[in-house]
C-alpha positions in Angstrom: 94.4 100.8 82.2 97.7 101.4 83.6 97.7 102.8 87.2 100.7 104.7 88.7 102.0 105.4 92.4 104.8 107.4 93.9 107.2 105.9 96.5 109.3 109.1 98.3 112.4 107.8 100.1 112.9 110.3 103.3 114.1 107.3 105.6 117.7 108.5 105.8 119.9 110.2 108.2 121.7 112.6 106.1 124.9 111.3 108.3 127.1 113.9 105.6 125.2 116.8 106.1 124.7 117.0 109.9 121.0 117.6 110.0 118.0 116.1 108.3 117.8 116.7 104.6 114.1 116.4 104.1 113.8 119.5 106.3 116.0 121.7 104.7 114.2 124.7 103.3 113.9 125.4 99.2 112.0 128.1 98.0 109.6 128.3 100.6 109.5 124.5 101.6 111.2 121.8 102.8 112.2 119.6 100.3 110.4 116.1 101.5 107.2 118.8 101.1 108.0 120.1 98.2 108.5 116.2 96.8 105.3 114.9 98.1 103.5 118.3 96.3 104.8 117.6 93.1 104.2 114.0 93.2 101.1 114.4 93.8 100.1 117.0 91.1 101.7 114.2 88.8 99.8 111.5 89.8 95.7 110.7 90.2 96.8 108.8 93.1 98.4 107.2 96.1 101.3 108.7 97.1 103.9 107.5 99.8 106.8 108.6 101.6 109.1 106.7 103.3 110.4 107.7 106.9 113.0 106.3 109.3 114.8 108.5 110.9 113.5 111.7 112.3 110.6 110.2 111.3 108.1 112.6 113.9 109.5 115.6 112.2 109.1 114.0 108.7 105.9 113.3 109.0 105.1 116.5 110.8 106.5 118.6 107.4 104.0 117.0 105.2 100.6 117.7 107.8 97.6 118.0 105.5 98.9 116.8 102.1 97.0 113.3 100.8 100.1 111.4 101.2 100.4 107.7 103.1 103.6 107.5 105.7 105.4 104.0 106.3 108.0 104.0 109.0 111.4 101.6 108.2 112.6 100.5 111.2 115.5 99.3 109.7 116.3 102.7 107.5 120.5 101.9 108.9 120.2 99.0 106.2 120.3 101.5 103.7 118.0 102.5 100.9 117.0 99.4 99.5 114.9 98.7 102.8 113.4 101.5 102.1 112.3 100.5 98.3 111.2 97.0 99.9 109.4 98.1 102.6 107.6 101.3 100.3 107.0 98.9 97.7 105.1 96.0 99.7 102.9 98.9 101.3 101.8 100.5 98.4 101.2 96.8 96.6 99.2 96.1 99.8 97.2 99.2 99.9 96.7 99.8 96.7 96.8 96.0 94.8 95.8 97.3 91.5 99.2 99.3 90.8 100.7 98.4 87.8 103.6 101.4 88.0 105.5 102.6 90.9 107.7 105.8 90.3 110.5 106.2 93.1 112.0 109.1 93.7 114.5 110.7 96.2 113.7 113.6 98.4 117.1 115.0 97.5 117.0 116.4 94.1 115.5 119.8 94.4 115.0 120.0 90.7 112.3 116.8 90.9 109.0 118.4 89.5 105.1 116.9 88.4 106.4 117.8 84.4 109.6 115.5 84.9 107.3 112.9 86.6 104.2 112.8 83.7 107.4 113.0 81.4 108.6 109.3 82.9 104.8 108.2 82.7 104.0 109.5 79.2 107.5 107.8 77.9 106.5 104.5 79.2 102.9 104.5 77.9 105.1 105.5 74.5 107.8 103.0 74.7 106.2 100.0 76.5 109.7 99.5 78.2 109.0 98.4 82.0 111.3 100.6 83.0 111.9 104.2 82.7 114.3 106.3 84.3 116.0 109.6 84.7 119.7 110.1 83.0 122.5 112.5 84.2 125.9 112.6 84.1 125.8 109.6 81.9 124.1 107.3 84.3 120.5 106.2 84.5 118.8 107.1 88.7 116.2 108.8 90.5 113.3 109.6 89.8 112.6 106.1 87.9 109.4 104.2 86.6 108.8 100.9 87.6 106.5 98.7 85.9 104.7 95.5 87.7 107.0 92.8 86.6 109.9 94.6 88.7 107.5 95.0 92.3 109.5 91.3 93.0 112.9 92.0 92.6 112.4 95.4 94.4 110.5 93.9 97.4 113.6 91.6 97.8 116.1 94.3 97.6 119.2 94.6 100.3 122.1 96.2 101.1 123.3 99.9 99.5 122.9 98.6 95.9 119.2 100.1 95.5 118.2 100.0 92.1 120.9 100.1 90.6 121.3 96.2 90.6 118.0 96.1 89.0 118.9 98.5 86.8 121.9 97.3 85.4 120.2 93.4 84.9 117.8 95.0 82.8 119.2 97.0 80.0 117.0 95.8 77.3 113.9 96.6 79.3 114.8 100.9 80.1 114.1 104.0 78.4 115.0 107.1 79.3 114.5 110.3 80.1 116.8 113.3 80.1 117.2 115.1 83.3 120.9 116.9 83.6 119.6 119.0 86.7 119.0 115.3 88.4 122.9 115.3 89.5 122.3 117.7 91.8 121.3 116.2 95.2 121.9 117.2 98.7 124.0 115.4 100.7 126.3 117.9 102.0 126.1 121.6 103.5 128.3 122.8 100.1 125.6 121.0 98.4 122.8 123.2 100.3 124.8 126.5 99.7 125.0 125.5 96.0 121.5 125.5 95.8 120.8 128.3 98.0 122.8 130.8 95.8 120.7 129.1 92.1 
């Protein structure tokens, strides 16, 4: 029986936009919140989120939800410490994961249907991996199966997935997701958002 967890990254600075990301406000919530919600109404169980910095006030915006925090001391590295360190902390915790989904806490448009969507595509396909397209390139939100928990837990540098991504063609599916190029990492993103 296939078992699936959700790795949130929230570790960043959001150096472009001038004030932390995960606590800008969408529809009612912040988005890191509104991540870890819809995360968990996709998934039985765990969920994680990433934190790094501002991680006090990260933490603080998802009080009460049934979601496990792991600090990255070393969130300047960039996101793939982020991946590695998530990924070794849910594999520890939870050792009988054989999926983790990653997501982003930037993409607004992130939901539980896109997330079952990724799930039920893999059960379908049997591909190991299984990610979002937009904009003609395959990201975030993206389905990991077990075989790739390795590769990601030695990840480094800005790269992220992508590296994996691109050494693994043969092994992806897809799902479409055009409202996944929309991400946050400016305030004329935000405003964009703001006036949807």
């Amino acid at each position: 029986m296939n078992s699936y967890g959700v790795l949130i990254l929230g570790a960043g600075n959001s150096s472009r936009l001038g004030q932390p990301k995960q606590l800008l406000r969408y529809q009612g919530r912040t988005l890191i919140r509104q991540m870890g919600e819809e995360a968990i109404a996709a998934v039985d169980a765990p969920v994680m989120v990433v934190t790094g910095a501002n991680a006090d006030l990260v933490e603080e915006a998802l009080r009460e939800l049934p979601i496990e925090v792991v600090e990255n001391d070393h969130w300047e590295e960039g996101m793939s410490s982020s991946i590695g360190i998530g990924v070794k902390e849910l594999q520890l915790l939870h050792p009988e994961l054989s999926n983790i989904i990653i997501m982003v806490c930037d993409q607004p448009f992130v939901n539980a249907g896109l997330l079952r969507q990724l799930i039920q595509h893999q059960i379908v396909t049997g591909k190991g991996i299984v990610g979002a397209t937009y904009e003609n390139t395959i990201g975030t939100p993206v389905l990991f199966g077990s075989d790739y928990f390795p590769a990601l837990k030695e990840l480094n540098g800005q790269d992220g997935i992508r590296q994996i991504l691109r050494q693994s063609t043969g092994d992806i599916a897809i799902v479409s997701f055009p409202l996944g190029a929309l991400d946050i990492d400016t305030a004329e993103d935000y405003q964009q958002l703001l006036k949807r």
